[in-house]
FIVEXMI-857507 format. One record per residue (C-alpha): x negated, y negated, z negated; chain. Coordinates in nm, 2 decimals, always signed. Layout:
// FIVEXMI-857507
> x,y,z,chain
> X,Y,Z,A
...
//
This chain:
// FIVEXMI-857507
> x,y,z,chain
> +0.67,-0.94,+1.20,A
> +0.79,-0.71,+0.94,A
> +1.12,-0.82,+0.78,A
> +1.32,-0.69,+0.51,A
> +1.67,-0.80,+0.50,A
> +1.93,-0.77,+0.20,A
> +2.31,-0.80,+0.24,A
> +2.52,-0.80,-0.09,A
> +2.84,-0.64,-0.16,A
> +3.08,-0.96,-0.13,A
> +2.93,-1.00,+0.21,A
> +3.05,-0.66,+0.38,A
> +3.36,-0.57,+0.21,A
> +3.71,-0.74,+0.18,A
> +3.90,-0.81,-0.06,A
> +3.96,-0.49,-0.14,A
> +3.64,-0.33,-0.15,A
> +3.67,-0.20,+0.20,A
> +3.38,-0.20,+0.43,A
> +3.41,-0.46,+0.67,A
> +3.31,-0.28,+1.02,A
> +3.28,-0.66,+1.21,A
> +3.01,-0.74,+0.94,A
> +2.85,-0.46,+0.97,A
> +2.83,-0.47,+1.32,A
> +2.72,-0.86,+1.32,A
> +2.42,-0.73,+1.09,A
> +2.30,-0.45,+1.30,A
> +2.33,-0.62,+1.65,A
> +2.10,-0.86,+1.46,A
> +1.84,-0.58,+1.35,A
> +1.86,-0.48,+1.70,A
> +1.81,-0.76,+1.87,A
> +1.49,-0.81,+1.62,A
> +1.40,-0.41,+1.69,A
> +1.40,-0.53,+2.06,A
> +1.17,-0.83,+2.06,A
> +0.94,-0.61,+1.83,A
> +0.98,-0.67,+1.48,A
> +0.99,-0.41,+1.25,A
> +1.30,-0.41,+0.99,A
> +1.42,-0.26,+0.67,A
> +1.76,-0.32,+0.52,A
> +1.86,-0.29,+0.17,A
> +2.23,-0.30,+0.16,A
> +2.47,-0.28,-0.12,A
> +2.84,-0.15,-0.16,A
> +2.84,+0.16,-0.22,A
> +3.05,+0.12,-0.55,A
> +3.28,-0.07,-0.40,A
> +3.31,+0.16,-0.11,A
> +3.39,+0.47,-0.35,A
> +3.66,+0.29,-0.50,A
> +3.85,+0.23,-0.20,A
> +3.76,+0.57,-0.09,A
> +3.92,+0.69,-0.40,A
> +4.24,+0.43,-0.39,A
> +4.13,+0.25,-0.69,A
> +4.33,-0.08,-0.76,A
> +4.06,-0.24,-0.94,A
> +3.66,-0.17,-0.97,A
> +3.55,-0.01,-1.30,A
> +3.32,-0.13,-1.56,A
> +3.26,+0.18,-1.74,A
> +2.89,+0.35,-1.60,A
> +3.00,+0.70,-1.60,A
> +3.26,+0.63,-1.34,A
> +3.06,+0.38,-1.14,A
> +2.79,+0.58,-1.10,A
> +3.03,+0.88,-0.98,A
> +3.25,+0.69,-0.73,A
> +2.93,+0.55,-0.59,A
> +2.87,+0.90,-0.45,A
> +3.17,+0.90,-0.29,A
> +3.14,+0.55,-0.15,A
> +2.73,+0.60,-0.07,A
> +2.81,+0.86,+0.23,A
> +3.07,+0.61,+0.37,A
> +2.86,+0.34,+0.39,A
> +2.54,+0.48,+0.53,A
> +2.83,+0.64,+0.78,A
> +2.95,+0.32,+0.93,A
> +2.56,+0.24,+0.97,A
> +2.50,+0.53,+1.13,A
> +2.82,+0.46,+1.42,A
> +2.74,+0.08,+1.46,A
> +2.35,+0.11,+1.49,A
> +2.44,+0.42,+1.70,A
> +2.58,+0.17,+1.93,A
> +2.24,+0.07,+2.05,A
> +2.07,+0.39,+2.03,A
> +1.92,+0.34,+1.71,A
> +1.90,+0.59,+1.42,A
> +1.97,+0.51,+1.04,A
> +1.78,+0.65,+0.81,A
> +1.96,+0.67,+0.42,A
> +1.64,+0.60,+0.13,A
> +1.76,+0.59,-0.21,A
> +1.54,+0.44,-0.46,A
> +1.52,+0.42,-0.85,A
> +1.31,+0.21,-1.05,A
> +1.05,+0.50,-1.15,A
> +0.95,+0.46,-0.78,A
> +0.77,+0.13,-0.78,A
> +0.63,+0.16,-1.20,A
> +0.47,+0.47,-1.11,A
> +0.15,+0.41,-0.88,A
> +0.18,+0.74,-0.66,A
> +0.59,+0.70,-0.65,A
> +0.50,+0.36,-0.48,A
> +0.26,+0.49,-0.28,A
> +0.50,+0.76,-0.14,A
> +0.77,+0.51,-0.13,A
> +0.53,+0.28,+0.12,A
> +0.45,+0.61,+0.33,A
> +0.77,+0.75,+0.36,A
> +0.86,+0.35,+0.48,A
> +0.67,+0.25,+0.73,A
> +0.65,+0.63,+0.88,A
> +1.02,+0.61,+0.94,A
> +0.97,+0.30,+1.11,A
> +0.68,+0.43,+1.31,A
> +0.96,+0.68,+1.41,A
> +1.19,+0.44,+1.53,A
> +1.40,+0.47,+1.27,A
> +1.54,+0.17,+1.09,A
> +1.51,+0.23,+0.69,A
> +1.86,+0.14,+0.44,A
> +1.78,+0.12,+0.13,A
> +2.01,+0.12,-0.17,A
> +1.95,+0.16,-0.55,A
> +2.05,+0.56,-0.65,A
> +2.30,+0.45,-0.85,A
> +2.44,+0.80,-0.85,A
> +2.13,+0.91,-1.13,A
> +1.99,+0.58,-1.18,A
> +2.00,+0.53,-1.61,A
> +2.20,+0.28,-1.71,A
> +1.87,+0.13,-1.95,A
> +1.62,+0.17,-1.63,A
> +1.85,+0.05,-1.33,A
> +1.83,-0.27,-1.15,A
> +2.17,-0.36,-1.16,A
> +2.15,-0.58,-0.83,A
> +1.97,-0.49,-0.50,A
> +1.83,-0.83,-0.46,A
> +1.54,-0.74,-0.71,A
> +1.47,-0.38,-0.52,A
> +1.48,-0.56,-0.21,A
> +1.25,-0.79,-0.36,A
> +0.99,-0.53,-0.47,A
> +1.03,-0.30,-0.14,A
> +0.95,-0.64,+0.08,A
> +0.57,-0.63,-0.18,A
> +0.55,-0.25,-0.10,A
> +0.56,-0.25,+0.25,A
> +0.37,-0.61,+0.31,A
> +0.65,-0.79,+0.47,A
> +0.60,-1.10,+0.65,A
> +0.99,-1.25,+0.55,A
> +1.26,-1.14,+0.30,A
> +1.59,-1.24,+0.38,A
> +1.92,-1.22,+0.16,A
> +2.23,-1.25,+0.28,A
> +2.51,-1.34,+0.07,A
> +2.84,-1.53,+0.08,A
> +2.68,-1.88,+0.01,A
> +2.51,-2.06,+0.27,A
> +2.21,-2.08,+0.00,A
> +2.05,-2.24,-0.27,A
> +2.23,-2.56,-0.37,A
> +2.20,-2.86,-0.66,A
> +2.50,-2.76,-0.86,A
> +2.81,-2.51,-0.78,A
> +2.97,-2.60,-0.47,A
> +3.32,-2.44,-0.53,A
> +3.29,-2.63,-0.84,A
> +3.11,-2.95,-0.77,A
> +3.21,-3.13,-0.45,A
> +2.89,-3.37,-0.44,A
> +2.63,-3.03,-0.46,A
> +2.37,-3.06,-0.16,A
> +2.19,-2.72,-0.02,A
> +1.84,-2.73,-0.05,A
> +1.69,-2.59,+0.24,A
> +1.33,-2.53,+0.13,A
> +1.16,-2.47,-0.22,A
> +0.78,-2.47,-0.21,A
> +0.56,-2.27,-0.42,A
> +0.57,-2.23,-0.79,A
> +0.87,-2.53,-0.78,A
> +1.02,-2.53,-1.12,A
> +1.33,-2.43,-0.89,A
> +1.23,-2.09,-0.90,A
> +1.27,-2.10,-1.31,A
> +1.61,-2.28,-1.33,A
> +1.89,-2.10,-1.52,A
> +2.16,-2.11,-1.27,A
> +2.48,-1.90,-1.31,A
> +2.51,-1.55,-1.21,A
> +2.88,-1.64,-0.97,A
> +2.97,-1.40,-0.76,A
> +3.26,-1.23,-0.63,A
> +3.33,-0.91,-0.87,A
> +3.26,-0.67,-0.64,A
> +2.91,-0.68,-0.64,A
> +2.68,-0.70,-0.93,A
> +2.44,-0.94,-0.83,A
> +2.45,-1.38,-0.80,A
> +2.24,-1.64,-0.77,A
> +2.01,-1.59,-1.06,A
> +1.98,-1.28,-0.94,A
> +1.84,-1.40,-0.63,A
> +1.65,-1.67,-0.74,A
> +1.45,-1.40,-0.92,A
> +1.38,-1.22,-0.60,A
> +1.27,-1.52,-0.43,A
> +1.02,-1.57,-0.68,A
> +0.91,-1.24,-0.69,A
> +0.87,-1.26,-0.28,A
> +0.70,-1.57,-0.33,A
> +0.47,-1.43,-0.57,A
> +0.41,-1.17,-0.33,A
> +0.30,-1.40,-0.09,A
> +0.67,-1.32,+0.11,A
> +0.86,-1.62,+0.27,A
> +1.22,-1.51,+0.14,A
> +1.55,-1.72,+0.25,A
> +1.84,-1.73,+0.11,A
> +2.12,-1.78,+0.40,A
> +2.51,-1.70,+0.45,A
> +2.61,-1.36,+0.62,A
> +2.83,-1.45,+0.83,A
> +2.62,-1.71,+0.96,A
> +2.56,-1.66,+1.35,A
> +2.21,-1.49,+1.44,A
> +2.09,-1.59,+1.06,A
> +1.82,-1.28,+1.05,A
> +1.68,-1.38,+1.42,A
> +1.69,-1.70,+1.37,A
> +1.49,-1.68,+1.01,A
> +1.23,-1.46,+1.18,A
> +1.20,-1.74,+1.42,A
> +1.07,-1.95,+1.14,A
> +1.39,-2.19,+1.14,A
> +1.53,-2.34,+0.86,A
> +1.82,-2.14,+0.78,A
> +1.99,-2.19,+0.41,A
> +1.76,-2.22,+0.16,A
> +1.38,-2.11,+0.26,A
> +1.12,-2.02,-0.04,A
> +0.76,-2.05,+0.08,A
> +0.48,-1.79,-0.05,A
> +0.25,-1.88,-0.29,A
> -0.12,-1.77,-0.28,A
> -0.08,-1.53,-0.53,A
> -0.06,-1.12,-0.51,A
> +0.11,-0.96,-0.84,A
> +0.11,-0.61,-0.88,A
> +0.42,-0.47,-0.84,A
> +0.41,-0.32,-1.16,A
> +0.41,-0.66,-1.32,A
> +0.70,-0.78,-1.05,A
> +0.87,-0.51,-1.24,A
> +0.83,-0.66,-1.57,A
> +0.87,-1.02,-1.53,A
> +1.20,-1.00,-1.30,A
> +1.37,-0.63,-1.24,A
> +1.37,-0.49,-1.60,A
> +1.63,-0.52,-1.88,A
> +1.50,-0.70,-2.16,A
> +1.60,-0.56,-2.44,A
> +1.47,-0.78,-2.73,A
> +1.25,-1.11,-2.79,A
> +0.92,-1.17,-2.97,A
> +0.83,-1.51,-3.11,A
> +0.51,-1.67,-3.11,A
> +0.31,-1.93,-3.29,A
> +0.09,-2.22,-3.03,A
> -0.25,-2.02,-3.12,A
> -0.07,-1.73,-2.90,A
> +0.04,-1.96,-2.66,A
> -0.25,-2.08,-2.58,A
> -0.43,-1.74,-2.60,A
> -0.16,-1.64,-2.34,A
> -0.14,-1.91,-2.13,A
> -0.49,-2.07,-2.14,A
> -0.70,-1.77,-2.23,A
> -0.55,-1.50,-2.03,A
> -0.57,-1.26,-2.36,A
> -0.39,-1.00,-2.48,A
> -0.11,-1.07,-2.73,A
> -0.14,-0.96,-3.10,A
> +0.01,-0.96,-3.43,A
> -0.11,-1.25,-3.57,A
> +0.04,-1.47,-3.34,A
> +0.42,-1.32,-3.37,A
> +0.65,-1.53,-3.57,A
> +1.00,-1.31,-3.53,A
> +1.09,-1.00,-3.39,A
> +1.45,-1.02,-3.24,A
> +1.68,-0.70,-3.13,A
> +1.64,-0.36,-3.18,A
> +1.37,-0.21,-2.90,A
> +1.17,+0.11,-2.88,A
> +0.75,+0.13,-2.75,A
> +0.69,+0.08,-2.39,A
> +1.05,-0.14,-2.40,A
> +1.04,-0.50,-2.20,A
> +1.09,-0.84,-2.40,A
> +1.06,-1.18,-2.39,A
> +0.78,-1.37,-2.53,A
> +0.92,-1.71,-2.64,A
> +0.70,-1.97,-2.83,A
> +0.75,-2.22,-3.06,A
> +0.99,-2.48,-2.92,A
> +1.17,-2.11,-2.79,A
> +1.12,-2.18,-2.44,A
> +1.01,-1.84,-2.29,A
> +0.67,-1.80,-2.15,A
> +0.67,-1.46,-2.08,A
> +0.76,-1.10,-2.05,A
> +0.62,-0.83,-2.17,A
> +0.59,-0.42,-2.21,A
> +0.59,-0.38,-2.62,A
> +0.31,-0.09,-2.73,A
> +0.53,-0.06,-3.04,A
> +0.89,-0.05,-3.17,A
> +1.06,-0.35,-3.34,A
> +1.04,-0.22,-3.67,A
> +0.74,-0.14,-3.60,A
> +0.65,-0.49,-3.54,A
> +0.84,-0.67,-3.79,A
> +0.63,-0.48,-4.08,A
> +0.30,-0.61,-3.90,A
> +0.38,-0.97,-3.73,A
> +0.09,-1.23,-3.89,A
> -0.13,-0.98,-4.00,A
> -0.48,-0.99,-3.86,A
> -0.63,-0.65,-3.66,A
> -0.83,-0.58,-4.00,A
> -0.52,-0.58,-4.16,A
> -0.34,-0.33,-3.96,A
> -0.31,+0.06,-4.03,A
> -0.52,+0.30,-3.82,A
> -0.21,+0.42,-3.66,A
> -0.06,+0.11,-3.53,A
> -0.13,-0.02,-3.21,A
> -0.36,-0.33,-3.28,A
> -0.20,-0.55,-2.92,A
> +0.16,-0.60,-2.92,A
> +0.16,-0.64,-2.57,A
> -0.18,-0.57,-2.40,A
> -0.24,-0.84,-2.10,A
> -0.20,-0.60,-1.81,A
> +0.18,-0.54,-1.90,A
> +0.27,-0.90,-1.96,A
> +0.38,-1.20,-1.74,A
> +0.38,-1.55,-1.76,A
> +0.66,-1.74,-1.66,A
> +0.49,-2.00,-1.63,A
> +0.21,-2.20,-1.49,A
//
């Protein structure tokens, strides 16, 4: 089996933002006890921010990007060091791959990505991953490692994605808010589950929650990935998922295979503006399969350049999709309703072609 596990930043740092060495340990005596029984393993591991700022004494975690992006230089070398001693422990090696958006949109990045992967796992090696928040833009990163986790677990053909977190999983309301909430341990393909709004949560020293993860889990499932959600600290959680038992909350593949690309755009991009549609559009969307064009835009909402991800809403403003836009709001606001005779030679004639949209629904 080949398992890619996530851990989040509220799971292996205290209070403080310290890196907690017990955690750590507990996760890589996990990894290898699964190296030993023959699985091969990838982590993707958070906290490097919050590393670098109790490197650096900080009393509280920044918010400006400048300084996150610097201190997570300083906490990035920290991390993959206490890695490094605890795997050491059983005479297995770390290995530090820092990743960026550009590296799964562009086809050959991915493709190197995928080699570079699964050759340092030939190796022996065991692969943690982290977003390169050091360089990453503040309009092209993830914001959350559950989404790269998500899309590395496609690249590399994993069997299971696993995400650790502080939660023992998926439940029907809040549970530090709602005493009667029940965990759901398993969510079958395309539930409407994997569409609910939930609230983001967490701790503050992480930037990722529950929506967050949902969206992974539903990028894993469309990748044809069983992915579980499940509490850290929980005892032997990563051996026990790869055993196939039902451990927090488990989401079950679907018999789809989306592009990565299109993972990309549907669930790990910012959106940055939202483009109304009439039913015609809808149903040339959603029952036709077609490209999206001017006639059937309504409203153009925000301020978003060409090649920029939105959301497609129709009618009743649900939203259907997402989408890459092949030109600029303004742009799109002088040609929404007009017909493809009607447009200027200059202007694209698709405001978002079919190969860079996804529907969020069924």
């Amino acid at each position: 089996m080949r398992l890619v596990a996530k851990i989040g930043t509220s799971s292996i740092t205290d209070a403080l933002g310290v890196i907690d060495n017990a955690v750590v340990d507990m996760v890589c005596d996990q990894l290898a006890t699964l190296r030993a029984e023959g699985h091969e393993v990838i982590l993707v591991s958070s906290g490097a921010v919050s590393a670098g700022v109790a490197a650096l004494g900080m009393s509280a975690r920044p918010t400006d990007m400048p300084t996150l992006q610097a201190i997570s230089a300083a906490g990035q070398s920290r991390l993959m060091e206490t890695y490094n001693r605890s795997l050491g422990r059983h005479h297995l090696v770390a290995a530090q791959v820092l990743l960026v958006p550009h590296d799964f949109v562009d086809r050959r990045q991915y493709l190197h990505a995928r080699q570079t992967l699964l050759r340092l796992i030939e190796l022996g090696c065991i692969p943690i991953i982290n977003e390169n928040d050091a360089i990453a833009s503040h309009e092209l990163r993830y914001g959350d490692n559950d989404r790269i986790a998500a899309l590395v677990a496609h690249n590399v053909n994993a069997d299971l994605l696993v995400l650790l977190t502080d939660t023992a999983g998926l439940f029907t309301a809040d549970p530090r808010t709602d005493a009667s909430a029940e965990l759901i341990s398993e969510v079958v393909a395309e539930s409407p589950l994997l569409t609910a709004s939930v609230g983001s949560g967490g701790s503050g020293r992480g930037s990722g929650g529950m929506a967050s993860k949902l969206a992974a889990a539903r990028m894993a499932s469309w990748s044809g990935t069983r992915a579980v959600i499940a509490a850290a600290d929980r005892a032997n959680v990563l051996v026990d998922a790869a055993a196939g038992l039902m451990v927090g909350t488990t989401f079950q593949p679907s018999g789809r295979r989306v592009p990565a690309r299109k993972l990309w755009i549907g669930f790990a991009s910012q959106v940055d503006g939202v483009i109304s549609i009439d039913d015609g559009a809808r149903r040339a969307l959603v029952e036709r399969g077609k490209s999206l064009l001017p006639a059937g835009v309504t409203g153009v909402t925000g301020h978003f350049d060409e090649s920029d991800v939105v959301e497609v809403r129709d009618s009743a403003n649900d939203i259907i999709a997402r989408g890459m836009v092949l030109s600029d709001a303004a742009t799109l606001r002088q040609i929404l309703g007009k017909r493809t005779t009607e447009l200027p030679s200059d202007v694209a004639h698709e405001v978002i072609h079919r190969d860079d949209l996804v529907l969020l629904i069924e």
